[in-house]
Residue, then its C-alpha position, 0 to 999 in steps of 0.5 A: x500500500x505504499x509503493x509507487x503503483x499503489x499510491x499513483x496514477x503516473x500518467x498525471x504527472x511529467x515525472x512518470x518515466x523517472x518515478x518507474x524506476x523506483x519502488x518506493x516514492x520516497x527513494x525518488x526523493x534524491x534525484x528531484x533536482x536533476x530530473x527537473x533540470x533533465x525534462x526543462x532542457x526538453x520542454x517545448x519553447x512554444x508552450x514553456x517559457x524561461x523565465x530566469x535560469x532553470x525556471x520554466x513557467x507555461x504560457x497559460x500559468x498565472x504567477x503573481x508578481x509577488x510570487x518567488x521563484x527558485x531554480x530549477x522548478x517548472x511550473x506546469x499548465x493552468x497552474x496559480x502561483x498566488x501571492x507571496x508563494x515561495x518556491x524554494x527549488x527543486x519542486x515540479x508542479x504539474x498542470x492545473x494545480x494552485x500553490x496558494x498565499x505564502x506557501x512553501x515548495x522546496x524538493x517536490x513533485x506535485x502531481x497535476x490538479x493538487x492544491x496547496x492553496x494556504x499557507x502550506x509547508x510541503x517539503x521532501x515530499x510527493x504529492x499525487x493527482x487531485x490531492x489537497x491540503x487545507x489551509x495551514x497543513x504542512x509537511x515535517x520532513x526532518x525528525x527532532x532527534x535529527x535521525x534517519x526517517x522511517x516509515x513506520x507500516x502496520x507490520x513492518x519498518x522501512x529503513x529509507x536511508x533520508x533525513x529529509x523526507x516530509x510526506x507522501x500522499x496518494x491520489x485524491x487524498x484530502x489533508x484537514x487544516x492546520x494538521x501536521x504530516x510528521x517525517x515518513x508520513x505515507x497517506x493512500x489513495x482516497x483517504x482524508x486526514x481530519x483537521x488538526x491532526x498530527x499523522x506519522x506512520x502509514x494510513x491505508x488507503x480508503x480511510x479516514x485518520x481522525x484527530x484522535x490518531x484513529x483510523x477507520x475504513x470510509x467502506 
């Protein structure tokens, strides 16, 4: 439930080639810079514009002029960079999505139509298809005690070898406001995480991850 295949439908997202070559999401982390760099040197000059080195923004995006953006980042079709977001570098935002009011973007893969429209922290993590994060919800991608992340599953640990890595949420997943996605966090497809939770480990897909830390099936 927290492999690649499991967690994404890779035909909505440029990075679809790059993801097959891994198992886990989290082991694809590492590379974001250099496929991103990789696919804008190959982006048609027709659809894509540089706008600053390594920065290429569609014809049809609207970014605010307040807006900040790092290199190298692309930033797909019909995508709203709203004002004061702060794209840090190294994010791939697909098509559609909205990357809101002082958001913060730095080593991401965001699928098409995700929206993280208010004040979102979304760092070392993959965000896929129609997936949503309520205003203030964020993403810790570095544990207190400064160890390497693991990803804590029903029955079994998962080593990742990362010191950085925040989240990663499925398709069609649906994050309340003002919760907090602790380092190693894998959310499946179809599941919705109650408003100010504070979620770590792996929550099923098709499930409802309560305030309480509870989990229930929404079949």
């Amino acid at each position: 439930m927290y492999k690649i295949q499991d967690l994404y439908d890779l035909n909505h997202t440029m990075a679809k080639e790059y993801l097959e070559g891994f198992t886990y999401p989290w082991e694809a982390l590492k590379g974001i810079k250099d496929l991103i760099l990789a696919l804008g040197e190959k982006l048609d000059k027709e659809e894509y514009n540089e706008v600053s080195e390594h920065v290429w923004v569609h014809k049809t995006a609207k970014v605010f002029p307040s807006a900040y953006l790092g290199a190298p980042c692309i930033i797909g079709p019909n995508t709203e960079v709203r004002h004061c977001a702060f794209i840090r570098g190294s994010a791939l935002v697909g098509a559609d999505c909205v990357v809101g009011n002082s958001c913060e973007l730095k080593n991401v893969i965001l699928f098409d139509h995700v929206q993280t429209p208010h004040y979102n922290y979304v760092g070392d993590s993959i965000l896929g298809y129609y997936s949503h994060m309520g205003a203030g919800s964020i993403t810790s991608n570095v544990k207190s005690d400064k160890k390497l992340v693991v990803v804590h599953a029903k029955d079994e640990e998962i080593e990742t070898g990362l010191k950085k890595f925040g989240a990663m949420l499925g398709d069609y997943v649906e994050v309340g406001c003002n919760s907090v996605l602790n380092p190693g966090t894998v959310i499946g497809r179809n599941s919705r995480v109650y408003p100010t939770s504070c979620v770590r480990g792996v929550v099923p897909e098709n499930s409802i991850h309560k305030n309480s830390g509870e989990v229930i099936s929404q079949k």
